[in-house]
C-alpha positions as CSV (number, residue, x, y, z in Angstrom):
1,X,11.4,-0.2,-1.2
2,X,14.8,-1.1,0.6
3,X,18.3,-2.3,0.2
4,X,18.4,-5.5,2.1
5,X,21.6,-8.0,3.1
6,X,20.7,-11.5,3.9
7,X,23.3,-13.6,5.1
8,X,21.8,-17.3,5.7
9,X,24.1,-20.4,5.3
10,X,20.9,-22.5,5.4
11,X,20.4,-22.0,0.5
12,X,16.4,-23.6,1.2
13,X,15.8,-20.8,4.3
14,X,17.8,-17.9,2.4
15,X,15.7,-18.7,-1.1
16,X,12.6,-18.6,0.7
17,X,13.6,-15.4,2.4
18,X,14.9,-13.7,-0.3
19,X,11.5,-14.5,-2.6
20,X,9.4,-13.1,0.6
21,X,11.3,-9.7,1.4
22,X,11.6,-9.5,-2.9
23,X,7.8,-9.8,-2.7
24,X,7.5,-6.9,-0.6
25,X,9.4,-4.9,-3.6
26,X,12.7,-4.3,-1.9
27,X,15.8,-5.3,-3.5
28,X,17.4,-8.2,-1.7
29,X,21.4,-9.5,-1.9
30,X,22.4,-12.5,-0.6
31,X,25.6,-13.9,0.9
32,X,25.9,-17.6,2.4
33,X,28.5,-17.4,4.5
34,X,29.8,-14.9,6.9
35,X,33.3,-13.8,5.2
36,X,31.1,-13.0,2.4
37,X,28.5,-11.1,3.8
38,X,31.1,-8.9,6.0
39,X,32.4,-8.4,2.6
40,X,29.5,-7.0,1.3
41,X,28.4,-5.1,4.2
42,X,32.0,-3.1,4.0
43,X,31.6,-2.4,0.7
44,X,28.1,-1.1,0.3
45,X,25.2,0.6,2.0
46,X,21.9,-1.2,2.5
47,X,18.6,-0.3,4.6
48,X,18.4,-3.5,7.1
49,X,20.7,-6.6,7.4
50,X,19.0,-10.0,7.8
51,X,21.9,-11.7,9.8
52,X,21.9,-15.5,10.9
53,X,24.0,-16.2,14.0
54,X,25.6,-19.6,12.9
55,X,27.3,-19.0,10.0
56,X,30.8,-20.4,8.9
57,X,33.8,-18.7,8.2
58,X,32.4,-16.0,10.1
59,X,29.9,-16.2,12.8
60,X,26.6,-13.2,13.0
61,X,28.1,-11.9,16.3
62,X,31.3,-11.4,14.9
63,X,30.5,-9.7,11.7
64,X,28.0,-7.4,13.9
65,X,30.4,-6.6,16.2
66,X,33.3,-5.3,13.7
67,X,30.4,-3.8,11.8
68,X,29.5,-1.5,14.5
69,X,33.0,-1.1,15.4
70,X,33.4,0.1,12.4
71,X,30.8,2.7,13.0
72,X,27.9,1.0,10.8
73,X,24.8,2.2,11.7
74,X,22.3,0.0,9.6
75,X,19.6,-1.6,11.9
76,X,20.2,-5.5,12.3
77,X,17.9,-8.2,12.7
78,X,19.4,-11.3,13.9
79,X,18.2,-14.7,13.0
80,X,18.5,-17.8,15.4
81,X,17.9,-21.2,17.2
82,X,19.1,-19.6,20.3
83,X,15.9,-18.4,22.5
84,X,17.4,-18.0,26.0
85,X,17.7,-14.5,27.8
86,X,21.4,-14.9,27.6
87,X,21.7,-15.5,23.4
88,X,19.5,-12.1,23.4
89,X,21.5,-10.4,25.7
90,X,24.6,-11.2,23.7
91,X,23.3,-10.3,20.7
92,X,21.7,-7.0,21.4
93,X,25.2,-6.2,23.3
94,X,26.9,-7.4,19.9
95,X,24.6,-4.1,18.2
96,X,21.6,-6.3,17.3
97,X,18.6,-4.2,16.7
98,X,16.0,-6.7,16.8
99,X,15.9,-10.7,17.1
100,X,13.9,-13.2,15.6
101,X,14.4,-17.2,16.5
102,X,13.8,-20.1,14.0
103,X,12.2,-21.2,12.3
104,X,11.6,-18.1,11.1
105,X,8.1,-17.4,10.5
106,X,7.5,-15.4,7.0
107,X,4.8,-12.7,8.3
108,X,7.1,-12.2,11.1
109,X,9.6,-11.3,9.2
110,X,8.4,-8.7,7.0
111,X,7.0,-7.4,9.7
112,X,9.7,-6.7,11.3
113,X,11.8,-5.4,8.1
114,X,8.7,-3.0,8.0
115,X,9.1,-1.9,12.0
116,X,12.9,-1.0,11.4
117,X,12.4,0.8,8.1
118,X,10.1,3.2,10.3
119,X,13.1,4.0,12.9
120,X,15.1,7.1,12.2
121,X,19.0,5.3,12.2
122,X,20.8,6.5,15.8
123,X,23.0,3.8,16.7
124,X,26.0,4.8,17.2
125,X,28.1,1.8,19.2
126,X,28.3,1.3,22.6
127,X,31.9,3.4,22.6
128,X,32.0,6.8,21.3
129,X,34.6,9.5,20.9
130,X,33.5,13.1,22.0
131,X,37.7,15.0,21.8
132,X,39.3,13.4,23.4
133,X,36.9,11.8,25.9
134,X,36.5,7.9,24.7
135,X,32.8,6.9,26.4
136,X,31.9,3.4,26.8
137,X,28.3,3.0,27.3
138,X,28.2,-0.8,28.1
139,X,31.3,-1.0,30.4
140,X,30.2,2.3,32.1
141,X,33.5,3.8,31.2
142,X,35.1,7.0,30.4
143,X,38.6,7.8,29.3
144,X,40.3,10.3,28.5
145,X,44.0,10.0,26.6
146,X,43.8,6.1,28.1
147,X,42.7,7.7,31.3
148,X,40.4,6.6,33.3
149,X,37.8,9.1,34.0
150,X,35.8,8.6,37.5
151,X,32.2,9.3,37.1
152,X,29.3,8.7,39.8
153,X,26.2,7.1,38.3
154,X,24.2,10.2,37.8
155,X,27.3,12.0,36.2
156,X,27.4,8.8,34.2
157,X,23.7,8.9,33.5
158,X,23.9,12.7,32.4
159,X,27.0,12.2,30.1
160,X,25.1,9.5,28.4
161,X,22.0,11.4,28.2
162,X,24.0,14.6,26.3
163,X,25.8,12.0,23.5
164,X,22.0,10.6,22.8
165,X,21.4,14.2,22.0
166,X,24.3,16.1,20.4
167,X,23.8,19.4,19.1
168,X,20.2,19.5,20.8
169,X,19.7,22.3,23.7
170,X,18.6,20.2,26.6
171,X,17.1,22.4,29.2
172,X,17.3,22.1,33.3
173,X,13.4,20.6,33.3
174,X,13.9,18.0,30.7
175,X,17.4,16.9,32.0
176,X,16.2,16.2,35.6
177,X,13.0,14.1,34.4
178,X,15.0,12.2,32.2
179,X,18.5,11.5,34.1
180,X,16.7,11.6,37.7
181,X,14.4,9.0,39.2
182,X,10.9,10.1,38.7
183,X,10.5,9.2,42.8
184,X,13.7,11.6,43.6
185,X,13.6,14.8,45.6
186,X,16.0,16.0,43.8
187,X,15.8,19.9,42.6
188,X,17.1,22.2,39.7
189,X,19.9,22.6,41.9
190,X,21.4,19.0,41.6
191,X,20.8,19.7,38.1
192,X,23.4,22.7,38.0
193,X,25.6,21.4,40.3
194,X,26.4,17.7,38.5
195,X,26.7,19.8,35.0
196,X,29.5,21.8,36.7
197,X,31.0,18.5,38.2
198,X,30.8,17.0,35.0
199,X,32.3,19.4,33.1
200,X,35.0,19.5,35.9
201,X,35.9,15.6,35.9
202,X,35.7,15.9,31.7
203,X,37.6,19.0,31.3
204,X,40.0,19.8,34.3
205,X,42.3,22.9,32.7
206,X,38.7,23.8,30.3
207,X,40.3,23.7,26.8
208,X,37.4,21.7,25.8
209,X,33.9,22.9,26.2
210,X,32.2,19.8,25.7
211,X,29.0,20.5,27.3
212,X,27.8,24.4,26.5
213,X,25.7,26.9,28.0
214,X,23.1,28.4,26.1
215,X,21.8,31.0,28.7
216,X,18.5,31.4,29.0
217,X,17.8,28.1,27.6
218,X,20.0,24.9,29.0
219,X,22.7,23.2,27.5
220,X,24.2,22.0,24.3
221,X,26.9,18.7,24.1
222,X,28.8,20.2,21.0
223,X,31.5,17.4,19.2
224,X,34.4,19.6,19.1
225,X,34.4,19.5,14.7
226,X,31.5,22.2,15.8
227,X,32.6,25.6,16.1
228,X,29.2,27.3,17.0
């Protein structure tokens, strides 16, 4: 059983929604218009949101995007008429975890609601805050105190890497298969050597050890509320 949020303008679409996901024993709340479901979504936790695109007062993309913003982390199935690359594009960018165009088929749905209910939560937006390091991973950005923060792509690439893995000790091996191109001739050496860039570009007078050594082992991206 789950919490679920259904915001649908369309009251035929969300009544025959509701009674399908209900079915399925989870416990479904409805909103039918965008202000209202933003409403809801600040105010209490559920286990997937059911989110139409075209919705008035407020539109899906909007209420997904301040909800992430916000730092919301339930998965997000958007519903739509909009099928083209660039509608998907702008609606997994928006922090869409999944997408589903109309008319939406019932099995499909569930289906679905069922897939995301087996994913362990780890969105986290596309901007995150390590210190005082502000990392955008859309734009390709980092900042640090409103400065910019000049990364190559495989610094960029690493950085990224660590954040999807905080607190997790990453060893040499596992970072160049992952970071690297599997075709690379790249050794443990460009390994070492763009960790100690890195942690140069991020941390030029070291009062922050955002990326530690554990020796012996690899390394460890530690948010600085972590003292060991």
């Amino acid at each position: 059983m789950a919490k679920i949020l259904l915001v649908e303008d369309d009251p035929f679409l969300r009544e025959s929604l509701s009674e399908a996901l209900s079915a399925d024993q989870h416990v479904v709340e409805t909103a039918a218009d965008g202000e209202i479901g933003m409403a809801l979504l600040s105010a209490f936790e559920y286990d997937v949101v059911v989110l139409d695109w075209q919705l008035p007062k407020a539109t899906g993309i909007e209420i997904c995007q301040r909800y992430r913003g916000k730092g919301g982390q339930t998965p997000i199935i958007m519903l739509t008429a909009r099928d083209t690359i660039d509608d998907k594009e702008e609606g997994f960018n928006a922090g869409a975890d999944d997408y589903q165009t109309k008319p939406v088929e019932v099995r499909e749905l569930r289906a679905r609601v069922r897939s995301l209910l087996r994913r362990p939560v780890t969105y986290t937006g596309h901007v995150t805050t390590v210190g005082s390091l502000e990392i955008d991973t859309l734009a390709k950005t980092v900042k640090s105190g409103g400065q910019d923060i000049q990364l190559h792509p495989t610094e960029f690439a690493l950085l990224e890497f660590f954040i999807r893995h905080p607190n997790e000790i990453l060893n040499p091996d596992t970072l160049l298969q992952r970071v690297w191109n599997s075709d690379t001739e790249a050794s443990l050496d460009a390994v070492y050597t763009c960790v100690k860039r890195l942690r140069k570009k991020l941390d030029p007078t070291n009062k922050e050890a955002f990326i530690r050594t554990v020796y012996g082992m690899g390394y460890r991206l530690i948010p600085p509320d972590r003292k060991h």
